[in-house]
N, C-alpha and C positions, 0 to 999 in steps of 0.2 A: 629351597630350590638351588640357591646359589650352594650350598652344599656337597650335594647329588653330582651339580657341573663336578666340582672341584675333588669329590673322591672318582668319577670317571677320570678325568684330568690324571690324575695321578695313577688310577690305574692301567691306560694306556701309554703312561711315560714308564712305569715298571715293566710293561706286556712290551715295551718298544727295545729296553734293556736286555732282557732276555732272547728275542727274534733277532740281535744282533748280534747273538752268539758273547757278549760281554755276562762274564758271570758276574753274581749280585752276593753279597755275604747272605746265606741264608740262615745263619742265626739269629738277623733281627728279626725274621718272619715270624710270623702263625704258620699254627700247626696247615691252617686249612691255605694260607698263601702258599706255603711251603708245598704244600700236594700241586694245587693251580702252577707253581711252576716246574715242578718238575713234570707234571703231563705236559706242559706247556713244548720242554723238550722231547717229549718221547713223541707228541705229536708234530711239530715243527721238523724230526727226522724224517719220519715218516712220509710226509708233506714232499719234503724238498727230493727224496726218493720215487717218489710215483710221480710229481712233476717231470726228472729225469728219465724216467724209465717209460712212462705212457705219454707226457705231453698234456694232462690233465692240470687244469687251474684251480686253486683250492680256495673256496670263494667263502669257508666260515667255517669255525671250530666250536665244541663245546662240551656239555657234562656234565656230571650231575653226581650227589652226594651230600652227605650230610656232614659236621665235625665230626661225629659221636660215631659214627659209621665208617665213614670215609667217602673216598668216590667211586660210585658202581657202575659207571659208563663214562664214556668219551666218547666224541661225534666229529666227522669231519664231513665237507660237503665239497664235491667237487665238481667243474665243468669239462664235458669233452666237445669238441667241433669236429666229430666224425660221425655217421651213420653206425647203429650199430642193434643187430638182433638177439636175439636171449641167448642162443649158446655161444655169444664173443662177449655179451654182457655178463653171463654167469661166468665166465673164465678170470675176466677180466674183475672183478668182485673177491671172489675165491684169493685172487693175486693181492688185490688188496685186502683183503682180512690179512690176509694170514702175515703181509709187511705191517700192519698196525699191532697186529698182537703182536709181533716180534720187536717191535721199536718199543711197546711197553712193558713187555715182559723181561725187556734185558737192561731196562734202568734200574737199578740194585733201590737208589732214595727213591723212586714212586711205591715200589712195591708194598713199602708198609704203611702206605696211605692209600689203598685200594681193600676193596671190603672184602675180596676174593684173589689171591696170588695163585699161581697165574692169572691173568687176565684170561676170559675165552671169547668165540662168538658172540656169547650172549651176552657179552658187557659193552659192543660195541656199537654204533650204526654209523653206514658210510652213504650216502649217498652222489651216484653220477648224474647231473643234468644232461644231457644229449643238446644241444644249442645251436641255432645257426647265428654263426656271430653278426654276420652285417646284420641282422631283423634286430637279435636278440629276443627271439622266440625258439621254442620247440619245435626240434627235427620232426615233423610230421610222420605219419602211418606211414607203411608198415613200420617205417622206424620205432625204435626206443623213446618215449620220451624222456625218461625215466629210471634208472636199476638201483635197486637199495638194498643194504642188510641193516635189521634193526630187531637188536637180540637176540640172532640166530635165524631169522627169518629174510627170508630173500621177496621181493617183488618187483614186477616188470611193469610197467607202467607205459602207455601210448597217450597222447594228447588230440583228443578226437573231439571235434563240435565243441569247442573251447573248454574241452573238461579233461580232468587226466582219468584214465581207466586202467583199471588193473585186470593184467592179463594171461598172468602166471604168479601164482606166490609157491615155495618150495624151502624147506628146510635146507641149514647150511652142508648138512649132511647129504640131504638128497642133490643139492649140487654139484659139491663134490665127484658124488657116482657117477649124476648124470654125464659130468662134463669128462670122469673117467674111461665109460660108456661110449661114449662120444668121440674120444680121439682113438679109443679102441677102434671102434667101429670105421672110420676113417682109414686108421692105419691099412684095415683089410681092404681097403680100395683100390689101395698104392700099386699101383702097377711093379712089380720086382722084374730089376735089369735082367 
């Protein structure tokens, strides 16, 4: 037990080095620490870019792979304190994919410890909670509780009668469209001066 403490112990005084932006000699790492930190940055950019850009709180990270393989996903989870429906959820998704593949598709050292270079949709899942912060519960109906991509797959989730419900799922593709569709559609609204 006292073990278990003392390798967490150490792995969050390494995961505290890195989040500091102080670099670590990565020759004395493993192969498989050496992955864990380099997503550690390609995720940690990504992060502190959509906290800028959206205002979203990034409440957990994660991932998964093997040595022998390497790693086939990366996970990030975030919080929003706005209302928000499926085509500003889908928008707002789409925006983050596509900053997450870019944050790990352009670190040169992750890439050959991913099982798949480039990275795509289907290697990621990001998840927004929808939150009202004084409760700390879910934006209620009609709101979002919920929007997720999780490899390649989108879902819209509502928090009804203390359950979450899924309300929409859609490939990353048909997103895409739909939400291409969508500001098309819009655009022909616009009143022209």
């Amino acid at each position: 037990m006292i073990k278990k403490h003392i390798f967490s112990l150490i792995a969050i005084l390494l995961a505290g080095i890195g989040c500091n932006g102080e670099s670590i000699n990565t020759s004395d790492l493993t192969e498989m620490k050496r992955a864990d930190y380099y997503a550690d940055q390609a995720t940690n950019v990504f992060i502190k870019k959509i906290q800028k850009e959206y205002g979203l709180l990034a409440v957990g990270t994660g991932g998964g792979g093997s040595p022998e393989d390497g790693l086939n996903h990366l996970s990030v989870s975030f919080e929003c304190y706005e209302k928000m429906d499926v085509p500003h959820a889908r928008k707002l998704l789409i925006e983050c994919t596509n900053e997450f593949l870019e944050a790990i598709n352009k670190n040169k050292d992750l890439a050959k410890h991913l099982t798949n270079s480039p990275f795509t949709n289907k290697n990621i899942k990001i998840d927004i909670m929808f939150i009202r912060p004084q409760i700390r519960g879910f934006i209620p109906p009609p709101s979002l509780a919920i929007a997720g991509i999780d490899r390649g797959e989108i879902s819209y989730d509502i928090f009804e009668n203390k359950l979450l419900k899924t309300v929409k799922t859609e490939t990353y593709e048909d997103a895409v469209n739909n939400t291409t569709a969508h500001e098309q559609e819009g655009s022909r609204h616009e009143v022209q001066p």
